[in-house]
matplotlib code that plots the C-alpha trace (Angstrom):
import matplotlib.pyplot as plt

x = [-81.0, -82.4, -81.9, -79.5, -77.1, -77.4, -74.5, -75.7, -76.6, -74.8, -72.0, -71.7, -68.8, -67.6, -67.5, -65.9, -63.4, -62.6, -62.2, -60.1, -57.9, -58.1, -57.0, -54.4, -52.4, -53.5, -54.7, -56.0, -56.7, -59.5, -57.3, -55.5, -58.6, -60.1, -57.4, -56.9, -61.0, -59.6, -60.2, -63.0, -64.6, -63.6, -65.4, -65.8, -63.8, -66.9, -68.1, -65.4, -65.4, -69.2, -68.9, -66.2, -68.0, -71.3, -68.6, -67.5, -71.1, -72.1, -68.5, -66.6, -64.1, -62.1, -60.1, -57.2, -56.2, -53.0, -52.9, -56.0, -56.5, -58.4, -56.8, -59.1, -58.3, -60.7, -62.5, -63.3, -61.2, -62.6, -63.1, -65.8, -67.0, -67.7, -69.4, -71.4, -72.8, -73.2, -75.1, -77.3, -78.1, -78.7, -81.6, -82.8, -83.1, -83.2, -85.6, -82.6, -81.7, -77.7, -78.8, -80.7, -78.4, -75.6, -78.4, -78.4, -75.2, -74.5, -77.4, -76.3, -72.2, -71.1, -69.7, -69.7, -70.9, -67.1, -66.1, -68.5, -67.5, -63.8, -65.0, -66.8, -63.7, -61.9, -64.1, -64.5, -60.5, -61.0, -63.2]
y = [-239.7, -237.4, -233.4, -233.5, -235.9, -233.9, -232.4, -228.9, -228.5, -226.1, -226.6, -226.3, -224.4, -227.2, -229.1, -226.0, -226.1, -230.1, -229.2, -226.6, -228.5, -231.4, -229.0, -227.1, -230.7, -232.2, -235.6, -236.6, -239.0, -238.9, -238.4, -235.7, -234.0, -234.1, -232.9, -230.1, -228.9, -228.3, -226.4, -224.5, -227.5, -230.7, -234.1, -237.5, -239.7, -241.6, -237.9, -237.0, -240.2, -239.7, -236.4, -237.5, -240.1, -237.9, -235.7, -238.6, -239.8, -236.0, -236.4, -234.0, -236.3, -239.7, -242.1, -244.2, -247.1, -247.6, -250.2, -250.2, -246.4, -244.1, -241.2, -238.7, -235.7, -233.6, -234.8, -231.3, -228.0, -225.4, -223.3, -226.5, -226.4, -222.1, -222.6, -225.4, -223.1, -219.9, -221.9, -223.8, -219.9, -218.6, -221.5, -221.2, -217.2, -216.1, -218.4, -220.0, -216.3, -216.0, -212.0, -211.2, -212.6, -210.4, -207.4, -208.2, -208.3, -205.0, -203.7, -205.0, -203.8, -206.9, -206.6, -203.2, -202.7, -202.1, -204.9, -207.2, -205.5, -206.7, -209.9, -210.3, -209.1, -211.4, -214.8, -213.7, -213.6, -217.4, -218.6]
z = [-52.3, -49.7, -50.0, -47.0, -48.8, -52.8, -53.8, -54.5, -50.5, -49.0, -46.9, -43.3, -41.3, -40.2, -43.8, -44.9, -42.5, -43.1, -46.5, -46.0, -44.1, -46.8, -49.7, -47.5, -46.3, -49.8, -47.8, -44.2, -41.8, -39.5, -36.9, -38.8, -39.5, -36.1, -34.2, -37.2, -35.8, -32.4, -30.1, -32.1, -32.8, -30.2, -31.7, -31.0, -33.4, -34.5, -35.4, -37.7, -39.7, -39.8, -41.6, -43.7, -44.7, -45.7, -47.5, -49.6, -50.8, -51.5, -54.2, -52.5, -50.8, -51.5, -50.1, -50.3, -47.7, -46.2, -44.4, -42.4, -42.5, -44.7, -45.8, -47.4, -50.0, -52.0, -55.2, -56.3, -56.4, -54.4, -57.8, -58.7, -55.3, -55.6, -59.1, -57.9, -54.3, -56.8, -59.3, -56.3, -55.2, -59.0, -59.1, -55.6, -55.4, -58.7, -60.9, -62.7, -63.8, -64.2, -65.7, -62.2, -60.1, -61.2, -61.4, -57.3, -56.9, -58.3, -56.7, -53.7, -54.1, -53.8, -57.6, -59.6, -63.7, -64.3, -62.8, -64.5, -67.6, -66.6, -66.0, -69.3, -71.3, -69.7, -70.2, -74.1, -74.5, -73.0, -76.0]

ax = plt.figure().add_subplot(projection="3d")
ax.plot(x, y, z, "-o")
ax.set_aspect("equal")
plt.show()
C-alpha cells in the first residue's frame, strides 16, 4: 500500500466534503454525490467514482448495489474519523507524545488547563 492510499493520510477538502455529504444523506450515488460538489467543485463523472473508489480502499466508505448502481455510505463515524486525524498528528508532530500535544494545545489556546481538567473528569466517570 502506498502512503497516498493508508488510512491515517489526511483528508482532502474535497474528501471531506464527499463525506460530509455521505453522513448527512446517510447513502449516495455517484451521481448523488457529484452533483452534491457543485458548483464549488464541478467534476467529471469518471472523477467522482474515482475518489469514491480511493475512499473505499482507504476503509472509509462502502457500498451496496442496486441494481447496477453503487450506492456508497460511510464505514466510519466522523468521531472515528477525528480520533484517527488527531492521533496521525500526535505521531507525526509530537514524537508519539499524547502529554505534549495537549501541552501545545494549551499553549497554543486552542484548549485551556480547565478545560482539559473538564475533559479528564469526564473520561474517568466513563471507566
Amino acid at each position: 500500500m502506498t502512503s497516498r492510499n493508508n488510512k491515517t493520510d489526511s483528508l482532502t477538502e474535497l474528501q471531506q466534503a464527499i463525506l460530509d455529504f455521505l453522513w448527512s444523506m446517510g447513502s449516495g450515488t455517484a451521481e448523488q454525490v457529484r452533483e452534491a460538489l457543485l458548483p464549488k467543485h464541478p467534476l467529471k463523472d469518471s472523477s467522482v467514482r474515482t475518489l469514491l473508489r480511493r475512499l473505499e480502499s482507504r476503509g472509509y466508505l462502502k457500498h451496496r448495489m442496486e441494481g447496477k448502481t453503487f450506492v456508497y455510505t460511510a464505514a466510519m463515524a466522523p468521531r472515528s474519523i477525528a480520533a484517527r486525524a488527531v492521533a496521525h498528528i500526535i505521531r507525526r508532530f509530537c514524537s508519539g507524545s499524547e502529554e505534549q500535544f495537549l501541552i501545545g494545545m494549551v499553549d497554543e489556546k486552542v484548549l485551556s488547563i480547565d478545560e482539559i481538567r473538564r475533559l479528564a473528569k469526564k473520561i474517568k466517570g466513563q471507566n
